[in-house]
C-alpha positions in Angstrom: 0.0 0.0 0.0 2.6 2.5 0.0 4.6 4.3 -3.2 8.5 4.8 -2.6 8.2 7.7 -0.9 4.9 7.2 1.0 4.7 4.5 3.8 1.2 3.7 4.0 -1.0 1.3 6.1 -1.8 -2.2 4.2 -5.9 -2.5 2.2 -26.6 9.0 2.2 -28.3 9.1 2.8 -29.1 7.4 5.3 -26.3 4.8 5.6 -24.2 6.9 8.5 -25.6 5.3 11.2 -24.9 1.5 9.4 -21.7 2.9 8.5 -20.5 3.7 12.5 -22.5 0.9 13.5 -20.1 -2.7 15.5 -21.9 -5.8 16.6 -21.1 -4.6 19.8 -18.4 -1.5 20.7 -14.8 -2.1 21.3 -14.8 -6.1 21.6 -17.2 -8.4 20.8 -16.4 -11.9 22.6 -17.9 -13.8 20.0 -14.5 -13.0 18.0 -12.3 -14.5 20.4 -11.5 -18.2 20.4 -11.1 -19.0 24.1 -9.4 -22.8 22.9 -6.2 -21.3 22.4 -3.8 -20.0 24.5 -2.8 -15.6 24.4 0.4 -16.9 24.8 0.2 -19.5 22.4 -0.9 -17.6 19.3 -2.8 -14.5 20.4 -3.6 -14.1 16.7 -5.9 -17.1 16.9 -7.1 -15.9 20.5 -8.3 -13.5 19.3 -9.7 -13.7 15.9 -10.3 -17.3 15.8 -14.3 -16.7 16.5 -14.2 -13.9 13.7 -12.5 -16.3 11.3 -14.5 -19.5 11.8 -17.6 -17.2 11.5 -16.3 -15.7 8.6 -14.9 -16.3 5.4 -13.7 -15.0 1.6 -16.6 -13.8 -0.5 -16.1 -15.6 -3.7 -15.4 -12.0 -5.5 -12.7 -11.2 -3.2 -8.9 -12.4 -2.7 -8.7 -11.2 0.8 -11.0 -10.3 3.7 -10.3 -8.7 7.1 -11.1 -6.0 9.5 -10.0 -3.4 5.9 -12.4 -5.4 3.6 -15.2 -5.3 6.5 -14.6 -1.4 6.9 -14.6 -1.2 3.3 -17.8 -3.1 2.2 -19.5 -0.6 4.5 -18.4 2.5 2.9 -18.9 0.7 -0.5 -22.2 0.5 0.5 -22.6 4.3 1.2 -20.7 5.4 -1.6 -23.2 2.9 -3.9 -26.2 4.6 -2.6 -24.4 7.9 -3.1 -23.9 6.8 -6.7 -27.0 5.2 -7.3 -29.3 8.4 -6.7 -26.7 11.0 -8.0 -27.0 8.9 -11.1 -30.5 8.6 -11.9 -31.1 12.9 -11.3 -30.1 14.0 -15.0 -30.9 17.7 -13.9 -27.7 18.6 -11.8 -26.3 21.7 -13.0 -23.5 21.2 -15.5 -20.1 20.7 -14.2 -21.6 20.4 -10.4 -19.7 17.5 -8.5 -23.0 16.2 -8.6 -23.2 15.7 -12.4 -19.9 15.1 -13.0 -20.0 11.6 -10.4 -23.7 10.8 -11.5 -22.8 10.7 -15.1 -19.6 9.4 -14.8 -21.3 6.5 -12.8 -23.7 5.9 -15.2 -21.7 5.7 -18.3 -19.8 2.7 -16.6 -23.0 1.5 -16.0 -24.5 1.5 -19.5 -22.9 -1.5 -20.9 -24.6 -1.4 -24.1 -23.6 1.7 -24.9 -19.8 0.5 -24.5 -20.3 -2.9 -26.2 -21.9 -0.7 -29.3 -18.9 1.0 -29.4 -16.6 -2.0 -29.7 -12.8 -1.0 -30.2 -13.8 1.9 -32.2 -12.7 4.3 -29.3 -8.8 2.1 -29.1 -9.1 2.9 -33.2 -6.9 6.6 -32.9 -4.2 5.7 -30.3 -3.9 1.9 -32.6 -3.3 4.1 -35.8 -0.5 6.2 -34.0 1.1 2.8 -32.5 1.1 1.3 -36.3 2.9 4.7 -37.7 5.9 3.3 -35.4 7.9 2.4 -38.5 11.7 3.6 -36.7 13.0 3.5 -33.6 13.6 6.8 -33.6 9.7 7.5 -33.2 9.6 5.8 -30.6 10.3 8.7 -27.9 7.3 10.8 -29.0 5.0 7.9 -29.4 6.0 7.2 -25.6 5.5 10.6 -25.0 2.3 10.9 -26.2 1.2 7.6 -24.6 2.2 8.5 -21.4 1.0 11.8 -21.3 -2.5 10.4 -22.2 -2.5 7.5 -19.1 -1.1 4.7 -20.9 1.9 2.7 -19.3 4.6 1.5 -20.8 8.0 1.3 -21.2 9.1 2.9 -18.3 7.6 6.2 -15.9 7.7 9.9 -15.5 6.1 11.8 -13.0 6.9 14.8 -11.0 7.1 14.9 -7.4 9.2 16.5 -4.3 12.8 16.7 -4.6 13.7 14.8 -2.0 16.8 16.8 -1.0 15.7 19.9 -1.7 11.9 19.2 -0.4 10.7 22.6 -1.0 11.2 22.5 -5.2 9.4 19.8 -7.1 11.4 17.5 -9.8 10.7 15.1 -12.0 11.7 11.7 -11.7 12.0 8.5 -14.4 11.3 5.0 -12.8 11.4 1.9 -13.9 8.1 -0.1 -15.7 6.9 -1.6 -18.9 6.4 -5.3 -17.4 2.8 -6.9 -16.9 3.9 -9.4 -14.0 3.9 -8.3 -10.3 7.2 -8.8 -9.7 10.1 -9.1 -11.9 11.1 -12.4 -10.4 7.9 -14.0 -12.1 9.6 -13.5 -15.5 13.3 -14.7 -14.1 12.8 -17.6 -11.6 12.3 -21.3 -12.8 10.5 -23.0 -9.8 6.8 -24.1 -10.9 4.5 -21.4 -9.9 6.5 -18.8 -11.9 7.0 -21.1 -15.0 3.0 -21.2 -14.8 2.0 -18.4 -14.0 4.2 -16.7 -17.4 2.8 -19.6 -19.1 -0.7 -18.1 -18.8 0.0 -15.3 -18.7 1.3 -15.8 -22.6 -1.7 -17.4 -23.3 -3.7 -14.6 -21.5 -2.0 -11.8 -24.3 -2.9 -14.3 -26.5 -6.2 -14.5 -25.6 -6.6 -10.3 -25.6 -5.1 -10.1 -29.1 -7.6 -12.6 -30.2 -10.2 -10.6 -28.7 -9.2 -7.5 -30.4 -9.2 -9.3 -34.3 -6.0 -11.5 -34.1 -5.8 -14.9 -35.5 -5.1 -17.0 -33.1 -1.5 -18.1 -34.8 -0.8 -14.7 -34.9 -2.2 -13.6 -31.7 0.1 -16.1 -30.7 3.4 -15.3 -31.8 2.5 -12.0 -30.8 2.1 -13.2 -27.4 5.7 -14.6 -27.3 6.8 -11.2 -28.6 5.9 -9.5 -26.1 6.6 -11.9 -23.2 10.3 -11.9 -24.4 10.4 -8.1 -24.4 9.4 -7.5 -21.1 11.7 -10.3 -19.9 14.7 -8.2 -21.2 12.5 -5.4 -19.3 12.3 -7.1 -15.9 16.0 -8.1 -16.1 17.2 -4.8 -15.8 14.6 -4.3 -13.4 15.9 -3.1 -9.1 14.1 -5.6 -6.8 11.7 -4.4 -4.4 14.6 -4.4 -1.4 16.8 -2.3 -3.7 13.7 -0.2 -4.5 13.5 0.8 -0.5 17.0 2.5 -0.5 16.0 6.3 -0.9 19.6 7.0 -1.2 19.6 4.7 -4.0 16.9 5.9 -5.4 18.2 9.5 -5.3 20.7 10.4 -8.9 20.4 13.6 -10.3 20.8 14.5 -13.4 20.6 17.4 -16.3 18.5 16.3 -19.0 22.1 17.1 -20.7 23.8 13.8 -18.4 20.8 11.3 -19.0 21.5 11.9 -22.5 24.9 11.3 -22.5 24.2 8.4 -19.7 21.4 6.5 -21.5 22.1 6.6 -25.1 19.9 4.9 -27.8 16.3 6.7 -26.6 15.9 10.4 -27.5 15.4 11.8 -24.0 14.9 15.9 -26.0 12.4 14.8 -28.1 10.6 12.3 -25.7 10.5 15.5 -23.0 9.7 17.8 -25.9 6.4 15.4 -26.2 5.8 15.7 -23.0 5.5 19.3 -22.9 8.0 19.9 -20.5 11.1 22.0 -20.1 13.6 20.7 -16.8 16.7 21.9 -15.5 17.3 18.5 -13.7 15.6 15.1 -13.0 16.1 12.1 -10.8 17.1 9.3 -12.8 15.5 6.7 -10.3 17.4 3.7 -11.7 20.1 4.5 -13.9 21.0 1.0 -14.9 17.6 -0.1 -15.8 17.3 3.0 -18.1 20.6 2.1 -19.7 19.7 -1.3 -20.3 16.0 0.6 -21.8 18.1 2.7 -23.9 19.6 -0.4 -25.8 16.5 -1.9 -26.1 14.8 1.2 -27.8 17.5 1.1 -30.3 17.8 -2.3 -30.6 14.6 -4.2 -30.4 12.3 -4.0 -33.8 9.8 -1.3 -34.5 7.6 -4.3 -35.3 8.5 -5.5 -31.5 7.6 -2.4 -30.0 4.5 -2.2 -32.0 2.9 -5.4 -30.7 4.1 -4.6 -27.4 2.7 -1.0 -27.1 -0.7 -2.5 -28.6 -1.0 -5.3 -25.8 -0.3 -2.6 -23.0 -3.1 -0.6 -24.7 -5.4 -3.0 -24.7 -4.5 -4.4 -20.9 -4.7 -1.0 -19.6 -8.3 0.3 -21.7 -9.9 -3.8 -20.7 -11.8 -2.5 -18.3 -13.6 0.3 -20.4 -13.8 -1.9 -23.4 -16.6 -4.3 -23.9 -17.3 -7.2 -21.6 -15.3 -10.4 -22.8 -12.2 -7.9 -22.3 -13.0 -7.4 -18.9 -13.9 -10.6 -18.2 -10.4 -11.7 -19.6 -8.5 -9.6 -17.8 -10.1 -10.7 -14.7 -9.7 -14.2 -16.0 -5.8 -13.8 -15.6 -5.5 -11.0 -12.8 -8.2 -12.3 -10.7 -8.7 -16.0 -11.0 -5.1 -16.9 -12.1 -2.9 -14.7 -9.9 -5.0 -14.5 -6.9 -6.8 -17.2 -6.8 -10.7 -15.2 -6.8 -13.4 -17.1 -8.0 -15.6 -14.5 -9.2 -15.2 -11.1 -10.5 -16.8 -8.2 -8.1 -20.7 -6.8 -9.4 -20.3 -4.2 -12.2 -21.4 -1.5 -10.0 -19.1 -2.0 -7.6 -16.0 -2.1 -10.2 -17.8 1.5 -11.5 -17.9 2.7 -8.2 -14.2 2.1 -7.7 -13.4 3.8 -10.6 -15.2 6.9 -9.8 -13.4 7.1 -6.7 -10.3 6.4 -8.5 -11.3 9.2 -10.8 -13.3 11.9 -9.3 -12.4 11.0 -5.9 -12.7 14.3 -4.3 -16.0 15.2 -5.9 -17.1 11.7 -4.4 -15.4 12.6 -1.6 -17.5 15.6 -0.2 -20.5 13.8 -0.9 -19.5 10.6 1.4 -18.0 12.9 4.1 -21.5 14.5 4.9 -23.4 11.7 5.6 -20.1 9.2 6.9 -18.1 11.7 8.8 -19.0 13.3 11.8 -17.3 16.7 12.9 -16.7 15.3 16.6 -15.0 12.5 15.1 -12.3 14.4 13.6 -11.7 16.5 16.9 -11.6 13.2 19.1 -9.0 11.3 16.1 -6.7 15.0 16.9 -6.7 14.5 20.3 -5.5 11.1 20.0 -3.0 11.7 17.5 -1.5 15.1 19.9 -1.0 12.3 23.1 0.9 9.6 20.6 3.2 12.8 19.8 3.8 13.0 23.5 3.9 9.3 23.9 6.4 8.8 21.2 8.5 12.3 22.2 8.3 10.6 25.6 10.0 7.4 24.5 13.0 8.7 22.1 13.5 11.1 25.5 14.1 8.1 27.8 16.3 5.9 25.0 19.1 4.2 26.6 20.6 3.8 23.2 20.5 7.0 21.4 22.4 10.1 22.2 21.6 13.5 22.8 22.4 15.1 19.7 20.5 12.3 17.7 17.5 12.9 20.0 17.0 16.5 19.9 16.7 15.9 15.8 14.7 13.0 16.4 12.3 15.3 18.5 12.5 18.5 16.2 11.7 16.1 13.3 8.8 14.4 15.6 7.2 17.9 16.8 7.3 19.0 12.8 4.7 16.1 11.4 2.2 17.4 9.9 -1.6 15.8 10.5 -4.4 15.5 8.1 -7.9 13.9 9.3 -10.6 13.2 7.5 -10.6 15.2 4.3 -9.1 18.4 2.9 -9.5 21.4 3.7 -9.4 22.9 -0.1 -11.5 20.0 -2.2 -9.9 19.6 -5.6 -12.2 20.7 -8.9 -12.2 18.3 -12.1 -12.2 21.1 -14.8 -12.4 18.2 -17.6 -16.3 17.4 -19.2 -18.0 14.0 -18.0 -20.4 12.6 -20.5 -23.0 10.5 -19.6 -22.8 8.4 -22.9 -18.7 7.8 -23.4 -17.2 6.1 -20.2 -13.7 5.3 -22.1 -14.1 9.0 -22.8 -14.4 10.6 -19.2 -11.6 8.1 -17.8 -8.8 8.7 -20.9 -10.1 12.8 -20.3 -9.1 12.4 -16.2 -6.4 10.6 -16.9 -4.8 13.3 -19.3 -6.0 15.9 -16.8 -4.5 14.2 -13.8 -1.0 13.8 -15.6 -0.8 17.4 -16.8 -1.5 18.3 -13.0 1.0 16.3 -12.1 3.5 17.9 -14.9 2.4 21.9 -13.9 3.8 21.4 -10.9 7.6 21.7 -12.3 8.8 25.3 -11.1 5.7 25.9 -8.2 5.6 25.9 -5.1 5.0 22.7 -3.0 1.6 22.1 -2.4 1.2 21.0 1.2 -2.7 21.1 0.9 -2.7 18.1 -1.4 -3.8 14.3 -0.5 -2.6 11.5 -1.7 -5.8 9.1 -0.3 -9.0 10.1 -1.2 -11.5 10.4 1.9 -13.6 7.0 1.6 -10.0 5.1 1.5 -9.6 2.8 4.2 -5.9 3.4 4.7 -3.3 5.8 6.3 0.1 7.1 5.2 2.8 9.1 6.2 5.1 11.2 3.3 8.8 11.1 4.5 9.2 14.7 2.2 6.0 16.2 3.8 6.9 14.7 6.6 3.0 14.9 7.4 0.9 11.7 8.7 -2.5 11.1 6.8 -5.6 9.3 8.2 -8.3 9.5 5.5 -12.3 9.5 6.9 -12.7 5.9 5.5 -10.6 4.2 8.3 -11.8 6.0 11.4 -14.9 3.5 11.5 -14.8 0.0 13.9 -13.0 -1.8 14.5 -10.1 1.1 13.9 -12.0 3.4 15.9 -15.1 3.6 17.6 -16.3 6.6 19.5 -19.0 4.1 21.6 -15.4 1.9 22.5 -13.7 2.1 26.1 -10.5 4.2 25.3 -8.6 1.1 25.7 -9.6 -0.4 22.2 -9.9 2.8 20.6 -5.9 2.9 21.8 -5.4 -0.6 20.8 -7.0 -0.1 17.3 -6.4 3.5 15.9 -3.8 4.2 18.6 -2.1 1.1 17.2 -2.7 2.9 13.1 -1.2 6.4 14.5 1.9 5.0 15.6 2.4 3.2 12.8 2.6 6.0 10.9 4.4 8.0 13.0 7.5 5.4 13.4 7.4 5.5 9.6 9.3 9.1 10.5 11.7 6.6 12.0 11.9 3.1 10.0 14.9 2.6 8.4 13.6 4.4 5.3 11.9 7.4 7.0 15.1 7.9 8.9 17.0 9.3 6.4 14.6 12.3 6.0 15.2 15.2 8.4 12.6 17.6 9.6 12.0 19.6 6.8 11.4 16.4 4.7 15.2 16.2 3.0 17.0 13.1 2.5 20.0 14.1 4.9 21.2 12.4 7.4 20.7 13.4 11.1 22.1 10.6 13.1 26.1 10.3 14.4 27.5 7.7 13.9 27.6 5.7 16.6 23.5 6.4 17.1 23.2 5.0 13.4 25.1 1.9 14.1 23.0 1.2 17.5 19.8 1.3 15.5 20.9 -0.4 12.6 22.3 -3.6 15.4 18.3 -3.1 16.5 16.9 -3.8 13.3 18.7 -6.6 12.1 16.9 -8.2 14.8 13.8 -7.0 13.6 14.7 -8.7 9.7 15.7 -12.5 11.3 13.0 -12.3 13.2 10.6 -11.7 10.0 12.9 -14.0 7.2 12.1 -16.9 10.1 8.2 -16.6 9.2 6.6 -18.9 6.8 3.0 -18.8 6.1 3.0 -20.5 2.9 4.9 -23.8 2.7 8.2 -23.0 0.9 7.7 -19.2 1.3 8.6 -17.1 3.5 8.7 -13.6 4.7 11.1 -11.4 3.4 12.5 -9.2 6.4 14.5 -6.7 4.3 11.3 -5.8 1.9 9.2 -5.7 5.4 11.4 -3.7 7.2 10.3 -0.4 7.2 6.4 -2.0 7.9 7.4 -4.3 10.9 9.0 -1.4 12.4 6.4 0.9 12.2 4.3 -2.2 13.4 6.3 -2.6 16.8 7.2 0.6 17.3 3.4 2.3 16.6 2.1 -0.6 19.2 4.8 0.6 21.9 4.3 4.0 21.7 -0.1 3.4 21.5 0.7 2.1 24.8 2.2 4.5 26.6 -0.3 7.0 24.9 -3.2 4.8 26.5 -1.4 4.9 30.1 -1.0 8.4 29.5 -4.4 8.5 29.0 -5.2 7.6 32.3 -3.6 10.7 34.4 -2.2 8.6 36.7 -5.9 7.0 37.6 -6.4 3.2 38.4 -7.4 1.4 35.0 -10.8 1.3 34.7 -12.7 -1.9 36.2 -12.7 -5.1 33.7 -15.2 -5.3 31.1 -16.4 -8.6 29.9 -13.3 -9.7 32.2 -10.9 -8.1 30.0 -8.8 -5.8 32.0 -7.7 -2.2 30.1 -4.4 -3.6 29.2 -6.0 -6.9 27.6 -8.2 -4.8 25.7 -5.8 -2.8 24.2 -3.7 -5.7 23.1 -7.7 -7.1 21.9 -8.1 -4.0 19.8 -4.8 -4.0 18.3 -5.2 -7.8 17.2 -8.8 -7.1 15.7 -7.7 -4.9 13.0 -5.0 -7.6 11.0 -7.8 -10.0 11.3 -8.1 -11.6 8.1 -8.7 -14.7 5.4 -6.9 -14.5 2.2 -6.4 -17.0 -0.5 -3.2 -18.7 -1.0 -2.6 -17.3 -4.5 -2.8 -14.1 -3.3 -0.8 -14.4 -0.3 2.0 -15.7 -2.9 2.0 -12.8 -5.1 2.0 -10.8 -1.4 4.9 -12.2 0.1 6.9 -11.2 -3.3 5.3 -7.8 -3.4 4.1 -6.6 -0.5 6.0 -4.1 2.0 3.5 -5.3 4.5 3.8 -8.8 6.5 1.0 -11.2 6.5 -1.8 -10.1 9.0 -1.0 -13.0 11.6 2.6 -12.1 11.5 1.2 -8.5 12.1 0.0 -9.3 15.5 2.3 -12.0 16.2 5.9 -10.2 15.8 5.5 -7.0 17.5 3.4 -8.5 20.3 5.9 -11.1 21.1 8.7 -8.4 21.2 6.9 -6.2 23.9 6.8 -7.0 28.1 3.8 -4.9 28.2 2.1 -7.7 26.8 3.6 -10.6 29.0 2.8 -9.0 31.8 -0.8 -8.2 30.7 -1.8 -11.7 29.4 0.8 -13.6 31.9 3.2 -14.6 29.5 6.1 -16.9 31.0 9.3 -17.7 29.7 9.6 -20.0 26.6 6.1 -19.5 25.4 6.3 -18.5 22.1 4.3 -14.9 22.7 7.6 -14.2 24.9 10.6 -13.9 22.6 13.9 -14.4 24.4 15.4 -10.6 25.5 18.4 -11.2 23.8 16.9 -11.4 20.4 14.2 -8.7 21.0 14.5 -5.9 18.9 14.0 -3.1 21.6 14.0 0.1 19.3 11.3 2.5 20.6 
């Protein structure tokens, strides 16, 4: 859930009331599974009622405590949708006519299966004018400037040593896979999945006029091009270095640097004038630059057409949708069946109109009293966390005052934006691949008119139904959108215990993202600079190589395992968010008794109860596959399980003894924060 520099968390009308609504507030014992021990596996303890009560819908490939939270706001947002939609009065370019007709132009399949490819029929004739390599930096250019990937990425964004100037940035792409290992490893699953996933471009070539012996060579074209792609590909470890990442260049020294592409003309397409750029991955973009000059025009041609149509299946008609689901869904994550057309629609107008959605959802799902009780929680984890790096054995002075500058500089956005974002782009009613190629090329020259103006530290990056959270290391801001402060994250009917447990347990997460190994590197301001002496960087670095044995050890798939270097930053922010939602929760008390037990849970238990409740979750072994290989996040036992086990606050509330294995040995505990 997070981009490489954003660390995020995982996943009407009268609906509000459903929307707030819990089976019972803060925990319901029904969702407990009293056979195991809390020191066994408090994972099962405490979700094994939950997951025998409760498993995958057949169009999902996960479902938890997110999906749960989710399927509610889905819910509101349909409703939302569904009655915007059928008014065809709203004033022109109100957010009201702009979501109700973009709504119901996904909705009005007919219209889009009358149409047929005719709408793919100008961007196809420009890909077959690709007669020389040399055109192949302003057909790239005027791809990407319209939405459509390929090849590789530009976008613009913060320098991120010089936070207070935007740059742009190229970064790696142009494969179809997850993961560059699915095109380069040999064991069985990878070997099947590229061997349907060849016959899946086969199958979308077919669909789009292709012979089948032609659709199939084509197929094999394309396959063996992104191969070459995936091979020059970073890993997803390598990707997490933000030191790394950083290479800056003149336009002037990537053309001298990556020979073989016209980087002038590709930028003149663009319709963009630099000084300097960060070249994300320089050796991928050498190894591009030989493969634009090298591979043939014909290659490209094929190549660019199957990442048009794979990116346009959803907008197309029906059997492309369906076949992209086919592979994507069934294939790689192991769902049975694809989600209801509405609900796919609905996604996309969020994706697409998502703050126009947004304001509509926020007055009938988002209380104002919410907001100022989520601030109050987040101001005593600042004081709970400024509390802990104070009292740290391990970290010197000069180290902490940074830490605490950096700490008392977050930013905090709650709930939704204070300045709402305006779509100036038209919506039809009757040309869905219309209004979503017209946002795209709107949202892209946003992006691109940011070169040479001032940062914009009113902009989101989640729009306000998401059920997430992140923190931006440049912004140095932590971001909790209206669509996760519902139960079980937060519950304003719960005993402050849970509420700790649960949200507490979301806020610190994204607060120790200022402090992962990652976030670390940014100072207060949001540069990549480094802060730490030496000897400070050293002690923390001994800390969390604790924290990456502890995670490699994991297997939850037979013959997979976790990978503690691409969790890091995650199961950090995981142990160190829990820690420090603890001592906000005792804070929270004033130095008062705890509270009396409810349902025999004392305040301690229930905060450990709360935090456990929101990585509850059943998810399908394809899909916890492509995860482990993907995924920054661990899986959502290991979520509970490793920090929990790290932290004495927990022995001592649930009784843990030595050698049970909730009570990791002290010499291998990774006591950071």
């Amino acid at each position: 859930m997070a981009s490489p520099l954003r660390a995020s968390l995982a996943l009407s009308l009268g609906l509000a009331t459903f929307a707030l609504a819990a089976s019972k507030p803060g925990i319901d014992p029904l969702n407990l599974d009293a056979t195991v021990k809390p020191c066994e596996d408090f994972y099962a303890y405490a979700n094994g009622g939950w997951l025998k009560s409760h498993g995958i819908p057949s169009d999902k490939s996960r479902f938890g405590a997110f999906e749960e939270v989710s399927e509610r706001n889905r819910a509101i947002l349909q409703k939302i949708l569904t009655e915007t939609s059928a008014k065809t009065t709203w004033a022109k370019g109100s957010i009201e006519q702009k979501v109700g007709d973009f709504f119901a132009s996904g909705m009005d399949e007919a219209a889009i299966a009358k149409r047929g490819l005719e709408p793919l029929k100008p961007v196809l004739a420009r890909i077959e004018g690709l007669k020389d390599n040399k055109q192949l930096p302003a057909l790239l250019a005027e791809l990407h400037g319209q939405g459509l990937p390929c090849g590789f990425g530009f976008f613009v964004g913060q320098d991120a040593k010089q936070s207070t100037r935007y740059m742009g940035s190229l970064g790696q792409g142009g494969t179809g896979l997850p993961d560059r290992d699915y095109y380069l490893k040999d064991d069985a699953r990878s070997k099947e999945i590229r061997a349907k996933y060849e016959a899946h471009i086969a199958r979308m070539f077919e669909l789009a006029g292709e012979a089948p012996a032609q659709a199939g060579a084509h197929a094999k074209e394309v396959l063996e091009l992104e191969t070459r792609l995936a091979q020059a590909q970073w890993t997803r470890v390598e990707l997490r270095n933000p030191q790394k990442r950083y290479n800056k260049r003149t336009l002037d020294q990537v053309v001298q640097e990556v020979p073989g592409f016209d980087w002038k003309a590709y930028f003149a397409g663009r319709g963009v004038q630099l000084e300097d750029l960060n070249l994300s991955q320089p050796s991928f973009f050498q190894a591009f630059g030989k493969l634009a000059a090298e591979v043939p025009a014909a290659q490209w041609q094929t190549y660019l057409r199957w990442h048009l149509l794979s990116a346009c299946a959803s907008l197309l008609p029906k059997p492309f949708g369906d076949e992209s689901f086919a592979f994507h869904g069934k294939t790689l994550n192991g769902t049975p069946e694809q989600e209801p057309r509405a609900k796919r629609v609905e996604a996309a107008t969020d994706n697409t109109l998502g703050e126009a959605l947004g304001q509509l959802y926020v007055k009938v799902a988002f209380p104002p009293e919410a907001k100022k009780k989520v601030l109050e929680m987040v101001e005593n984890m600042r004081v709970a966390l400024r509390e802990r790096i104070t009292n740290l054995d391990w970290m010197g002075e000069e180290t902490k005052a940074q830490a605490i500058r950096k700490l008392n500089a977050f930013g905090v956005k709650i709930g939704y934006p204070d300045k709402w974002k305006t779509y100036p782009f038209d919506v039809a009613r009757d040309d869905y691949f219309g209004n979503v190629r017209r946002a795209s090329a709107f949202r892209i020259r946003e992006n691109l008119n940011k070169l040479g103006k001032p940062i914009d530290r009113a902009e989101w990056g989640m729009t306000p139904p998401t059920v997430n959270a992140y923190y931006s290391p440049t912004m140095n801001e932590i971001v909790f959108p209206a669509g996760i402060l519902q139960p079980p994250f937060f519950d304003p009917k719960a005993d402050d215990a849970v509420n700790y447990g649960s949200l507490g347990f979301v806020i610190g997460h994204e607060m120790t993202h200022g402090f992962d190994d990652s976030g670390s590197q940014f100072d207060a301001e949001g540069n990549l600079k480094n802060w730490w002496t030496d000897a400070d960087k050293k002690a923390y670095e001994s800390r969390t190589d604790l924290v990456v044995k502890q995670y490699d050890a994991y297997e939850p798939l037979k013959g997979e395992r976790v990978n503690g270097k691409l969790t890091l930053g995650e199961n950090i922010a995981d142990i160190g968010g829990l820690k420090i939602a603890f001592a906000a929760y005792q804070n929270s008390l004033k130095g008062k008794a705890a509270p009396a037990p409810i349902d025999g849970f004392t305040g301690p238990q229930r905060f450990f109860l709360g935090a456990a409740a929101v990585w509850r979750n059943h998810i399908r072994e394809a899909a916890l596959s492509v995860r482990l290989k993907t995924d920054p996040h661990s899986p959502g036992q290991q979520r509970v399980n490793g920090p929990l086990s790290n932290l004495p606050e927990f022995y001592e509330a649930f009784g843990c003894a030595d050698g049970q294995p909730m009570k990791r040995d002290a010499k291998v505990r990774p006591a950071i924060w």
